[in-house]
C-alpha positions as CSV (number, residue, x, y, z in Angstrom):
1,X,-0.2,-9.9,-44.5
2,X,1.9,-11.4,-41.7
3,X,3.7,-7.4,-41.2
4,X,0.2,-6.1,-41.2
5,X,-1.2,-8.9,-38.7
6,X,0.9,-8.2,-36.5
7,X,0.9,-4.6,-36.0
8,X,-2.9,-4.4,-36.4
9,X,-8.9,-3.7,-34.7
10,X,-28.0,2.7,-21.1
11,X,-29.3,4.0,-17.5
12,X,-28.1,1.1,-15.5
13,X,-26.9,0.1,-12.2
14,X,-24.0,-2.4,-11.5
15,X,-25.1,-5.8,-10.5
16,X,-22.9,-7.3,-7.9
17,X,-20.4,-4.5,-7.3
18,X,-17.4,-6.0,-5.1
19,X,-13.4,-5.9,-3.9
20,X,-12.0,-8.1,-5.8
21,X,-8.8,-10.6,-5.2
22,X,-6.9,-9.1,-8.0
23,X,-6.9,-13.0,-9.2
24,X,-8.4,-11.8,-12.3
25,X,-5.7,-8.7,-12.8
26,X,-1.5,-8.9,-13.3
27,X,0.6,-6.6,-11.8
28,X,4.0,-6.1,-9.9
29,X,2.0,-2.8,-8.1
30,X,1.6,-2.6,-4.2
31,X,-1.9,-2.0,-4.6
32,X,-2.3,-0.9,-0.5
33,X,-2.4,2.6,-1.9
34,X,-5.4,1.8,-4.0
35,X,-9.3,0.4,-4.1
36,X,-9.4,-1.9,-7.0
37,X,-12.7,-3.4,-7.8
38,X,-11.9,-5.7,-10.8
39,X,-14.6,-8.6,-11.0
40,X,-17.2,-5.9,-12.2
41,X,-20.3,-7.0,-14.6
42,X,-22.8,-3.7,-15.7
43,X,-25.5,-4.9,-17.3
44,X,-27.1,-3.8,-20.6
45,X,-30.4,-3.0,-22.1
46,X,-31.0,-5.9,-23.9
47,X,-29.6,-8.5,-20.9
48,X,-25.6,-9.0,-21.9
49,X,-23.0,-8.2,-18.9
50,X,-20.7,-6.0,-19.3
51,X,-17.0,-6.5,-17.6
52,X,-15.1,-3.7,-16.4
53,X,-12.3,-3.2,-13.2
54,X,-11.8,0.0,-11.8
55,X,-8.8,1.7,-9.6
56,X,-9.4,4.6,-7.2
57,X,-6.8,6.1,-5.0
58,X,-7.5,5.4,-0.9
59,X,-8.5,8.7,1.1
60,X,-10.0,10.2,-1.7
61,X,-12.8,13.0,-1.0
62,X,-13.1,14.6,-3.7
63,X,-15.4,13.6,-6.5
64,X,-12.8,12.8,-9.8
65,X,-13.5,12.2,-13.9
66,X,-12.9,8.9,-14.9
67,X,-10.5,7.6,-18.1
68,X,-12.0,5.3,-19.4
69,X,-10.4,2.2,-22.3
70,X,-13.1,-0.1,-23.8
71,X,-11.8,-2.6,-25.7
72,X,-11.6,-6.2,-27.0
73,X,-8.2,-6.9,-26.1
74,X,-8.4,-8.4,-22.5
75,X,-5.0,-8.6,-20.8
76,X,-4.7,-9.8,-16.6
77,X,-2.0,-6.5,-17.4
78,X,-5.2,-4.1,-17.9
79,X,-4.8,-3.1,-14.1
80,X,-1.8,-1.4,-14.7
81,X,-3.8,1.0,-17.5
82,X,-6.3,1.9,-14.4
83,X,-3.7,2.3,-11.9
84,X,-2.0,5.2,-14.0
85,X,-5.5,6.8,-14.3
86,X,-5.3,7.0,-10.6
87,X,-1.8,8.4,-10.3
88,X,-2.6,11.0,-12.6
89,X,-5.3,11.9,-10.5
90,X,-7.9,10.3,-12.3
91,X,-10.3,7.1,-11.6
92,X,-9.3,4.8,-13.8
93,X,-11.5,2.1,-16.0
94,X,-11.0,-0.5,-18.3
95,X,-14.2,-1.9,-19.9
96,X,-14.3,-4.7,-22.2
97,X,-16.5,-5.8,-25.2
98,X,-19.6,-8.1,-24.2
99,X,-18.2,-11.7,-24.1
100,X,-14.3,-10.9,-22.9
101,X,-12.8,-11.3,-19.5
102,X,-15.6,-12.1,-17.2
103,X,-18.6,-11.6,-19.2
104,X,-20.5,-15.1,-20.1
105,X,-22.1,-14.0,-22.9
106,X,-20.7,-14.3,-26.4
107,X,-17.7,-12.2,-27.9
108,X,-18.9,-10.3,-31.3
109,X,-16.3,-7.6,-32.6
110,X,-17.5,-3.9,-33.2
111,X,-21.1,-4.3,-33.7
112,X,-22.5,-4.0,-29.9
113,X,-18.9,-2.0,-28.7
114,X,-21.1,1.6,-29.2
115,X,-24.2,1.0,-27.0
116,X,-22.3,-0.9,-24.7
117,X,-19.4,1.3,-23.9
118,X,-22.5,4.3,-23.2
119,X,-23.6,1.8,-20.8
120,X,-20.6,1.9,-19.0
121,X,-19.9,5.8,-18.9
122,X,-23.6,6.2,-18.1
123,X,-23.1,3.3,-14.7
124,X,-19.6,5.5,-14.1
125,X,-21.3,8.9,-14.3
126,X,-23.8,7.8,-11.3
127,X,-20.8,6.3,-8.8
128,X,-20.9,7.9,-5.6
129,X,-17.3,9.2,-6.7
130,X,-17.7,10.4,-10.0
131,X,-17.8,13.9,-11.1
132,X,-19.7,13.4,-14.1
133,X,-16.8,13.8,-16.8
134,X,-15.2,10.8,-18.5
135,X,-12.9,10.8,-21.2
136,X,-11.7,7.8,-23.0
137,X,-8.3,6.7,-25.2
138,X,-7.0,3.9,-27.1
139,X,-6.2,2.9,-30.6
140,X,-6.7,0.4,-33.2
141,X,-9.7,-1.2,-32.0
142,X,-9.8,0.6,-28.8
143,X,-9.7,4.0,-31.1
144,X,-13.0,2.3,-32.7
145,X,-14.9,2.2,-29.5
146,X,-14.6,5.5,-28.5
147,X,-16.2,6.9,-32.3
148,X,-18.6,4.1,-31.5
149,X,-19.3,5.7,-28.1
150,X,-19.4,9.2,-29.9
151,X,-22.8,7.7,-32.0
152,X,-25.0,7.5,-28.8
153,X,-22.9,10.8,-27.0
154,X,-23.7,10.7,-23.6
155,X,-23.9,13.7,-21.6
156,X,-20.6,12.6,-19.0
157,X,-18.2,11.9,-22.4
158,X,-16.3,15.1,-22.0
159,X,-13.6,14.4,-24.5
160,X,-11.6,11.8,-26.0
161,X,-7.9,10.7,-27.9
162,X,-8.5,8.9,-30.5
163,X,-5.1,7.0,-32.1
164,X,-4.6,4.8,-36.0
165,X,-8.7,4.0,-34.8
166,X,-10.3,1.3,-36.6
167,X,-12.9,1.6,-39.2
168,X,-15.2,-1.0,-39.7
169,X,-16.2,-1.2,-43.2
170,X,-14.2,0.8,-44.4
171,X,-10.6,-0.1,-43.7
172,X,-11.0,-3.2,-41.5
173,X,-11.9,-6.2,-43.1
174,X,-11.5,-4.1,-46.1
175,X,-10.3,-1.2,-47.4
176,X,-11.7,0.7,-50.4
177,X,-14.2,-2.6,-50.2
178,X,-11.2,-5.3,-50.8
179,X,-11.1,-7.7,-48.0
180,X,-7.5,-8.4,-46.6
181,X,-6.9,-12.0,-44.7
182,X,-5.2,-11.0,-41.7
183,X,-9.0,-10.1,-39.8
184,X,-9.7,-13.7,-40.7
185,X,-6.8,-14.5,-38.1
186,X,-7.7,-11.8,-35.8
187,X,-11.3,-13.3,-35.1
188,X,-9.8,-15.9,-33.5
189,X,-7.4,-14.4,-31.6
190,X,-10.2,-12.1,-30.0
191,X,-12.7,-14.2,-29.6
192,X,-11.4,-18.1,-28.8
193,X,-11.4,-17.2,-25.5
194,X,-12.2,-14.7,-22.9
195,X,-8.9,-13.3,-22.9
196,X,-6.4,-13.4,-26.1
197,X,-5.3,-16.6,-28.0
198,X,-1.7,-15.7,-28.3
199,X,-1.0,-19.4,-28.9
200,X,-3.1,-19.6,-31.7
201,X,-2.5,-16.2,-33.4
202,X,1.2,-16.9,-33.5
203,X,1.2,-20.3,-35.2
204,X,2.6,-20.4,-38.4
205,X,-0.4,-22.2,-39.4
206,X,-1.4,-18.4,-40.4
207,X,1.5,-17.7,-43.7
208,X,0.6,-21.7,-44.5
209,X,-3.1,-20.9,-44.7
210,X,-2.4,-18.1,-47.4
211,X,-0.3,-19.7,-49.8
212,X,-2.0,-23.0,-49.6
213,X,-5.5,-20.6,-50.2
214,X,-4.1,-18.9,-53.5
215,X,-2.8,-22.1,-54.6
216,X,-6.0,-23.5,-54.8
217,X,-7.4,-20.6,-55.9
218,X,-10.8,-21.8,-54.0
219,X,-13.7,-19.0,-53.2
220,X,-12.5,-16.4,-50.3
221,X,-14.8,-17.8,-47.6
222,X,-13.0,-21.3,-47.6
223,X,-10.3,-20.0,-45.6
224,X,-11.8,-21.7,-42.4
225,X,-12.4,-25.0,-43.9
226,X,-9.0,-25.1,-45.7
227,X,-7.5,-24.6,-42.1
228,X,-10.0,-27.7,-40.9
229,X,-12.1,-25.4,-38.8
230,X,-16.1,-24.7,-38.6
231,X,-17.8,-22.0,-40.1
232,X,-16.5,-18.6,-39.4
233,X,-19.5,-17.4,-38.4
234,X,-17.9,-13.4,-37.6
235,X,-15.6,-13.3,-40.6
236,X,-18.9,-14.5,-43.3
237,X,-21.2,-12.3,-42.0
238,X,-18.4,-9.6,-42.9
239,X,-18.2,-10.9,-46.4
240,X,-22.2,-11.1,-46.4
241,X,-21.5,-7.4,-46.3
242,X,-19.0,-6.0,-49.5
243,X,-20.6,-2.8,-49.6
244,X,-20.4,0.0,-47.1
245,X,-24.2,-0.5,-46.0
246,X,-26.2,-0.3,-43.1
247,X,-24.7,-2.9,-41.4
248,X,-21.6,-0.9,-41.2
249,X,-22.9,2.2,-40.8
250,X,-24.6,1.8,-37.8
251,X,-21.3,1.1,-35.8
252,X,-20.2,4.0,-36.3
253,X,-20.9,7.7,-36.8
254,X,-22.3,8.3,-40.2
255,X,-23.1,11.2,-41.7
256,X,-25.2,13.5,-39.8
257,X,-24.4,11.6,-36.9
258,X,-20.5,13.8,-36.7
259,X,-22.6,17.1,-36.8
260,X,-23.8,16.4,-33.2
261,X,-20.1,15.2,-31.3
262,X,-19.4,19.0,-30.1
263,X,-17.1,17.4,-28.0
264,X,-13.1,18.2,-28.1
265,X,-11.1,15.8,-30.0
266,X,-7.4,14.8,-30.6
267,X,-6.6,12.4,-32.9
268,X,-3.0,11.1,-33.3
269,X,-1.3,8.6,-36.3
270,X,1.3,8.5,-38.9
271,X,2.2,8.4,-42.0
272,X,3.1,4.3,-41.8
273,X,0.1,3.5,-39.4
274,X,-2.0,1.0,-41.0
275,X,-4.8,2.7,-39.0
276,X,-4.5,6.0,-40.6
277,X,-6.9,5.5,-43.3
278,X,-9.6,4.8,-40.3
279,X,-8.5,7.8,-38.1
280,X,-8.4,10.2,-41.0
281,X,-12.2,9.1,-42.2
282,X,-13.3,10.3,-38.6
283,X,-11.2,13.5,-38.7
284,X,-12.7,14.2,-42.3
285,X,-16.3,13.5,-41.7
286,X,-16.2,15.5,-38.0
287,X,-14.6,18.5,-39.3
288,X,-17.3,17.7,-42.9
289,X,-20.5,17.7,-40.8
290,X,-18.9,20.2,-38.3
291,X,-16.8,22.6,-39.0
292,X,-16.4,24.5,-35.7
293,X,-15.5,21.2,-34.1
294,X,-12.5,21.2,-31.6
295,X,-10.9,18.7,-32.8
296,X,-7.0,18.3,-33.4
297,X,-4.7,16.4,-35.4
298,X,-1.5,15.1,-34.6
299,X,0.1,13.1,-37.5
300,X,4.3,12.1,-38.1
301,X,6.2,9.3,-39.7
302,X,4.7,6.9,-36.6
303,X,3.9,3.4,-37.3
304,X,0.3,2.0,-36.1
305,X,2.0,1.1,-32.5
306,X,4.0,4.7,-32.3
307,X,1.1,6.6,-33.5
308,X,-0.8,5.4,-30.1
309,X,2.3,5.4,-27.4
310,X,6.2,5.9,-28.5
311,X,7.0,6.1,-31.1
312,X,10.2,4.3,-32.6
313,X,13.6,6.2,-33.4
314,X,13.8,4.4,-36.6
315,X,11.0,3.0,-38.7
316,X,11.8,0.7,-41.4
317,X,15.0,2.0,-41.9
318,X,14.0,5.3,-41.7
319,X,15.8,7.5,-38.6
320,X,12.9,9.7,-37.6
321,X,13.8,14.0,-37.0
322,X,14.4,14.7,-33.4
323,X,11.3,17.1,-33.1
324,X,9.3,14.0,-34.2
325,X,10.3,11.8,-30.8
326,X,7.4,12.7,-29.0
327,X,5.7,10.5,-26.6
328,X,2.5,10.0,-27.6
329,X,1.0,8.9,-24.2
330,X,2.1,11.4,-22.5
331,X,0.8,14.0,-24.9
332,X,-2.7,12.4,-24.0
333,X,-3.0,12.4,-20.5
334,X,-1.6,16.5,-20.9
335,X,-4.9,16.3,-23.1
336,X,-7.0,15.5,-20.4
337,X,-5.4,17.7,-18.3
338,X,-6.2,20.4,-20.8
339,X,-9.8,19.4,-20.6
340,X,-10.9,18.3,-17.3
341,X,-8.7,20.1,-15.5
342,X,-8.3,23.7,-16.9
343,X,-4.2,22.6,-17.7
344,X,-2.3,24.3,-20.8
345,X,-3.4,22.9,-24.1
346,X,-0.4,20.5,-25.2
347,X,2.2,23.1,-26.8
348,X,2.6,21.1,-29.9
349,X,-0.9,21.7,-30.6
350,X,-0.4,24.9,-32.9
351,X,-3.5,24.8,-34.7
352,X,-6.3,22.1,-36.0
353,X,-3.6,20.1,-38.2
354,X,0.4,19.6,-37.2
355,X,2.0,17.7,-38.8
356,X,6.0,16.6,-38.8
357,X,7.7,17.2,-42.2
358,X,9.9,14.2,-43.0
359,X,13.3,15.5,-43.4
360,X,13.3,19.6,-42.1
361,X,13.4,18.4,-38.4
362,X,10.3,21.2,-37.8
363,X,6.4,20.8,-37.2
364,X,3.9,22.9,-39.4
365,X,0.4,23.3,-38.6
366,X,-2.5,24.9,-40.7
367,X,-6.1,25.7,-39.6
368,X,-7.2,22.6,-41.7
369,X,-6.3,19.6,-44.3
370,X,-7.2,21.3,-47.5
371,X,-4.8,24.3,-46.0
372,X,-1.2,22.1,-45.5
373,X,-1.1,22.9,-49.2
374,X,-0.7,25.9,-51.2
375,X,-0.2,24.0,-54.4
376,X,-0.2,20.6,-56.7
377,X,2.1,18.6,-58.6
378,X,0.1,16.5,-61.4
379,X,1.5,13.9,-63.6
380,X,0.3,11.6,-66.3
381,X,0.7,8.2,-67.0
382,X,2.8,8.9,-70.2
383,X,3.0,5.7,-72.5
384,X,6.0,7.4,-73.1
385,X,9.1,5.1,-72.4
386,X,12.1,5.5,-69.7
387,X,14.2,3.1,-70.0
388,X,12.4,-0.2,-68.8
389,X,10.0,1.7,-67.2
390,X,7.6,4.7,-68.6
391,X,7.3,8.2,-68.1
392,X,5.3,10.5,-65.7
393,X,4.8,13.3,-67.4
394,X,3.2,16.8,-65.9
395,X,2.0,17.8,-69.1
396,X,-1.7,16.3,-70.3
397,X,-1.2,14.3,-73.6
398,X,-2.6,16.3,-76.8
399,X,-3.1,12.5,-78.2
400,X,-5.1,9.6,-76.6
401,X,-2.4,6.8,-76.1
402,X,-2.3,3.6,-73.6
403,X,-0.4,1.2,-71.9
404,X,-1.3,-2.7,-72.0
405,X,-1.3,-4.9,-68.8
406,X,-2.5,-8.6,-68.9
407,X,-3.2,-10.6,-65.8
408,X,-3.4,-13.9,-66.0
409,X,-5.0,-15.3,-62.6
410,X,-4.8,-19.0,-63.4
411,X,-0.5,-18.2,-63.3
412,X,-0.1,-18.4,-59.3
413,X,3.6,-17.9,-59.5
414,X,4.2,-14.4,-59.3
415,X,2.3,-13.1,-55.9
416,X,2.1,-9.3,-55.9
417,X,2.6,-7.9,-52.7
418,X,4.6,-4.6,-51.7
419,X,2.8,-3.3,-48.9
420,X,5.2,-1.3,-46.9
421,X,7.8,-2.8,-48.2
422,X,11.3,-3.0,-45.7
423,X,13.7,-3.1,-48.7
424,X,12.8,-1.2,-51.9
425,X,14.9,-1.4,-54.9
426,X,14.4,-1.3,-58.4
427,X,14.5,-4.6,-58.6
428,X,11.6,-5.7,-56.1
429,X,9.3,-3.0,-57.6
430,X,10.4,-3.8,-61.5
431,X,8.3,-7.3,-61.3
432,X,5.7,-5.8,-59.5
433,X,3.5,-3.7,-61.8
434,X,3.7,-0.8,-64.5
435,X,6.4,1.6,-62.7
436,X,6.2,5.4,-63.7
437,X,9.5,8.3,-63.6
438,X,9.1,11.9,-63.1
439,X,11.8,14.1,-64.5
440,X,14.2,15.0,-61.6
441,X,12.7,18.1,-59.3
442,X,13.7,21.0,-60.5
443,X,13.8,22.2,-56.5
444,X,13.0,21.0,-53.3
445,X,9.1,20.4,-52.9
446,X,7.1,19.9,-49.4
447,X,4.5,16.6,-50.5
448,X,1.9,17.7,-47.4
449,X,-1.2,15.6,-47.4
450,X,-2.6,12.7,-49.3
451,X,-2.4,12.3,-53.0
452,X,-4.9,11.7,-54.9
453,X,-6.1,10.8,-58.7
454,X,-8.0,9.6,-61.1
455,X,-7.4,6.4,-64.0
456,X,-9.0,6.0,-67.1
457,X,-8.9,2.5,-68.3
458,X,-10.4,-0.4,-70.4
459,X,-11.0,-3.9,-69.6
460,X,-12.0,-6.8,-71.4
461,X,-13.9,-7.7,-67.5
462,X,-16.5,-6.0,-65.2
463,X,-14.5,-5.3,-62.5
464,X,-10.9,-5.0,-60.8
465,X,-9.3,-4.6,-58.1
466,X,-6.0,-2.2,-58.2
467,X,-3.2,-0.3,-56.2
468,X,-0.7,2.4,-56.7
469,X,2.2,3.2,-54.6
470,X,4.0,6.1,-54.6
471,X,7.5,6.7,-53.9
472,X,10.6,8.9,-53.9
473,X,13.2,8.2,-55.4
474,X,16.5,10.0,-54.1
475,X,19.5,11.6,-55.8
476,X,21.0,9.3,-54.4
477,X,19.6,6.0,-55.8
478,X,17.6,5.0,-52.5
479,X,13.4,4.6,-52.6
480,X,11.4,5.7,-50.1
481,X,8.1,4.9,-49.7
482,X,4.9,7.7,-49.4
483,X,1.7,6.7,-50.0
484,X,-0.3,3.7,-50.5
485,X,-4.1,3.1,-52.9
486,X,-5.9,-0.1,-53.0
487,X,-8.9,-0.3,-54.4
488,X,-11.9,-2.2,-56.1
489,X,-12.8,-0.6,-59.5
490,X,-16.7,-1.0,-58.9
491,X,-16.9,1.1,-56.1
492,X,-14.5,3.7,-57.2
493,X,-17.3,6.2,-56.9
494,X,-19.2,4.9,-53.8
495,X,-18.0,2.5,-51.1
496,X,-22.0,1.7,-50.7
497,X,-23.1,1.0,-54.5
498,X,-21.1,-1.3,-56.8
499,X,-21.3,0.1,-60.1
500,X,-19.8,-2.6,-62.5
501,X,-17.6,-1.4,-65.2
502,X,-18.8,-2.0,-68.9
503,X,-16.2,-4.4,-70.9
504,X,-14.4,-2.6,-73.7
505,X,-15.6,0.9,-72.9
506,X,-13.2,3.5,-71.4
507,X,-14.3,4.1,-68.1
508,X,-12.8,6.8,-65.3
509,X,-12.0,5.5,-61.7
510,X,-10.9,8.6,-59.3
511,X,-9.2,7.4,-56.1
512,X,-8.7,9.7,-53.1
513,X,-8.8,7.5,-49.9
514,X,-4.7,6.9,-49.9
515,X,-2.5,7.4,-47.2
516,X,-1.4,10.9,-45.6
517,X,2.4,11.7,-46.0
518,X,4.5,15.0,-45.5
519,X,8.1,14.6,-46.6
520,X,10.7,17.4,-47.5
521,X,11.2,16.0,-51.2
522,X,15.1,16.8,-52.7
523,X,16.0,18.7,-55.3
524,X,16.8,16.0,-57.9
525,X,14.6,13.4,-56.7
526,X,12.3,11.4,-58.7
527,X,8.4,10.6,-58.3
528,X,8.0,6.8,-58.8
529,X,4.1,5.3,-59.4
530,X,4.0,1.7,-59.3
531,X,0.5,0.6,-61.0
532,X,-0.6,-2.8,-60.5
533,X,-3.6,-4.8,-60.5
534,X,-4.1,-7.6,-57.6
535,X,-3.3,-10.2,-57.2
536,X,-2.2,-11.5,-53.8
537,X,-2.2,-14.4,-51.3
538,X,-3.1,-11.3,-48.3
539,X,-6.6,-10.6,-50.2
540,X,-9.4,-11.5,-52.0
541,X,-9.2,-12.2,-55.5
542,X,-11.2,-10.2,-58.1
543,X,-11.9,-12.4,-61.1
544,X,-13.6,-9.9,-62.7
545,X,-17.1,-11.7,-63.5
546,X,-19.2,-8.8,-61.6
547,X,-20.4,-11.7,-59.4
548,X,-20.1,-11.7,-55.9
549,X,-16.4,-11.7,-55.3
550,X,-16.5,-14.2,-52.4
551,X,-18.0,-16.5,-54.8
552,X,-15.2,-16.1,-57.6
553,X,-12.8,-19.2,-57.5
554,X,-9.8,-19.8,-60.2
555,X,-12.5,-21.4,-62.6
556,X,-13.2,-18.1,-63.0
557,X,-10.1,-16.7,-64.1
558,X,-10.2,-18.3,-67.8
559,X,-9.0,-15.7,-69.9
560,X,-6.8,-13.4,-69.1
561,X,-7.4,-9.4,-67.7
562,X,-6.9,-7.1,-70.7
563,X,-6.1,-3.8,-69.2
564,X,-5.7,-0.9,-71.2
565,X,-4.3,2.3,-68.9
566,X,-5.0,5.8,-70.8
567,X,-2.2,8.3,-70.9
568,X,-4.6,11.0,-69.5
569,X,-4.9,9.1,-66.5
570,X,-2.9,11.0,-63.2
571,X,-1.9,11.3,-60.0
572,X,-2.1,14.3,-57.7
573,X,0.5,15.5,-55.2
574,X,-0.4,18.5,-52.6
575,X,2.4,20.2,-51.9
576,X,3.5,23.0,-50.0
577,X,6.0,25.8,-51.5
């Protein structure tokens, strides 16, 4: 939780327009060179303010697009975004969500972010020195607000860079409908004050929280009164919300809604972004809806802050190829030269998809996701032993066998957590869950894209929530981590209906919303699946009832979770020969 905390979320005049004092901006600039309005409010439709600082260059005649960041995250630093802009030969904008740096209303995450950041391109597209083109960037959050500008479309958006971009809904505050806790923290540290609670989001008050939560085992939504605050009113009206429904849907494009952006499009994570299950939903559903799109892909073994900006020479103890130390920020801004200025398309743009393969030191590209592969590698979940563990096996069983798991959720002394684990070794991943061996690879295989699969279990409950993680394990003894799935059981065949399973009848979950990964896999190596069920202090608790899950507490864990995994269950692995 902490590691994921951390490194993760129309037509109208400006009233007041003015110089400001640069008292509300930070930075070690000489700003003589530059007109810097920065106590800006554009109001909105419905009556909220909108605040937003701009940098020009002096003795400019010319008419110039606009980049534009909208975001939550309000920093006194956010002048030194907009004074790039202007070096680059762009105006440059930063915009904030309704209630942050000097707007009075009240700060609300992603639900307003859409119409108001079309506000602002619609008040920069009628400034005496605007040419009518703006394009936006950002991740995380700020990633979010540029799909959520893509909903409404205006004319002036020309194009935008979207990096590890948020979800809402559908990986933040939950992914595959599980709720993780470190949003509850983040609310606070957006909205307590007009700027960022640093203060706040750094106290250790934060780990305390979840261990004295799932020691108590109380119902999710008491996580503010456990930490002796008031209601939470943005994080409940999330949990009010445990389906993909309308209320998240209309944040975002949806649907129909992706055939209409015709603008271009590059989109930028990695294979250990936290944000790439968000950025890959919007690649998916634009290219789904419309296929002609220009819209590019830029993925490599980046973590969520890499994916948007520089990516670091070693992640988790993993030394990156040379070809993959690219700076991402730069590669943006020779986007927008590409775009609004007629400049070369970036060169490592080779075709819709590029990808860095883990280990060959090269970049491939393919004219879409479905085309980085040429092949698949399935395996079963063999009841079959291997030593401690069991086997993977990649020929179907000719008789029906399972594995038996029991949970007991009432035990709180084994926490199972592993996501992204720093230091993987048999040991940390025995204790952890059901692990599966492959026999060694007969020859090198490329794993390119996403795996995916489907389980066919039993329970002795209505519902579940469960993960598997994939890994590699090396000749050499060493496990590296690929993929990630987490999941709730009910909705394993629509994020928006909860279908609850049917105690003591087989049923069949497929899962294919895991984690993108492209790695050179050795000759000799092993394919590790580590199957678990949930049961963590960094999420909510399934109990299994078919209740509400925020309303589930420890006295509903009584007896334990009978789990019976089939042998014809599998996993899926595109790869490229």
């Amino acid at each position: 939780m902490n590691l994921l905390r951390k490194t993760f979320s129309l037509a109208m005049l400006c009233l007041g327009l003015s110089l400001g004092s640069h008292a509300q901006t930070s930075t070690t600039k000489d700003l003589s060179a530059y007109l810097v309005q920065d106590s800006l409010l554009i109001p909105t439709q419905d009556g909220a303010q909108i605040s937003a600082l701009v940098v020009r260059k002096k003795n400019m005649s010319e008419k110039q697009a606009a980049i534009l960041s909208f975001t939550i995250y309000a920093r006194l630093s956010d002048i030194n975004k907009a004074i790039e802009a202007a070096d680059k030969g762009y105006v440059g904008v930063v915009a904030y969500s309704r209630g942050k740096k000097n707007s009075p209303d009240e700060a609300v995450p992603y639900e307003y972010d859409g119409q108001d950041a079309t506000t602002v391109i619609d008040w920069i597209s009628k400034q005496p020195w605007s040419n009518q083109k703006v394009a936006m960037y950002g991740g995380s959050y700020n990633g979010f607000t540029q799909w959520a500008a893509t909903k409404h479309l205006h004319p002036a958006l020309k194009t935008i860079v979207t990096s590890a971009s948020a979800s809402p809904g559908l990986d933040v505050p939950m992914t595959n409908n599980v709720v993780m806790n470190f949003v509850f923290s983040w609310t606070y540290y957006t909205t307590n004050n007009k700027l960022l609670d640093n203060a706040d989001y750094n106290n250790k008050q934060w780990n305390d929280l979840d261990d004295r939560w799932y020691a108590a085992g109380t119902p999710y939504p008491t996580l503010d009164s456990l930490l002796g605050r008031p209601k939470n009113k943005i994080f409940r009206r999330w949990l009010a919300h445990p389906s993909y429904d309308s209320y998240w849907q209309s944040m975002i494009p949806y649907q129909d809604d992706f055939a209409k952006i015709d603008i271009p499009i590059l989109s930028t994570t990695g294979y250990f972004d936290g944000g790439q299950i968000g950025e890959m939903y919007y690649y998916r559903e634009h290219l789904k809806y419309n296929p002609k799109a220009e819209h590019y892909l830029l993925v490599g073994p980046y973590g969520h802050f890499g994916a948007q900006g520089y990516p670091d020479s070693v992640y988790n103890g993993y030394k990156i190829d040379q070809v993959a130390k690219i700076p991402i920020h730069d590669l943006i801004y020779q986007w927008f030269d590409y775009i609004l200025k007629g400049g070369a398309k970036p060169a490592v743009l080779k075709d819709k998809v590029n990808y860095q393969l883990m280990g060959t030191n090269q970049w491939l590209s393919a004219p879409s996701l479905k085309q980085m592969s040429n092949d698949s590698l399935v395996l079963y979940l063999s009841s079959e032993r291997d030593q401690d563990a069991f086997k993977l096996s990649n020929k179907k069983p000719l008789k029906e066998g399972f594995l038996k798991q029991e949970i007991d959720f009432k035990d709180r002394s084994n926490k199972h957590s592993y996501f992204w684990l720093r230091s993987v070794t048999y040991d940390t991943l025995y204790h952890n869950g059901l692990m599966f061996y492959s026999n060694p690879l007969p020859e090198a295989v490329n794993l390119t894209s996403n795996f995916t699969g489907q389980m066919k279990v039993m329970i002795n409950k209505k519902d579940m929530d469960y993960s598997v993680v994939l890994f590699e394990l090396t000749p050499e003894g060493k496990y590296f981590y690929l993929s990630y799935f987490m999941g709730r059981a009910s909705y394993a065949t629509d994020h928006s209906q909860r279908k609850l399973l049917v105690p003591g009848q087989k049923e069949t979950l497929p899962f294919s919303n895991t984690y993108l990964s492209a790695k050179k896999l050795s000759k000799g190596s092993r394919i590790v699946a580590l199957v678990n069920i949930n049961k963590s202090a960094s999420e909510q608790i399934n109990y299994g009832t078919g209740q509400d899950v925020n309303l589930e507490s420890i006295k509903d864990a009584k007896e334990p979770l009978q789990v019976k995994w089939y042998n014809d269950s599998y996993i899926k692995l595109p790869i490229l020969r």
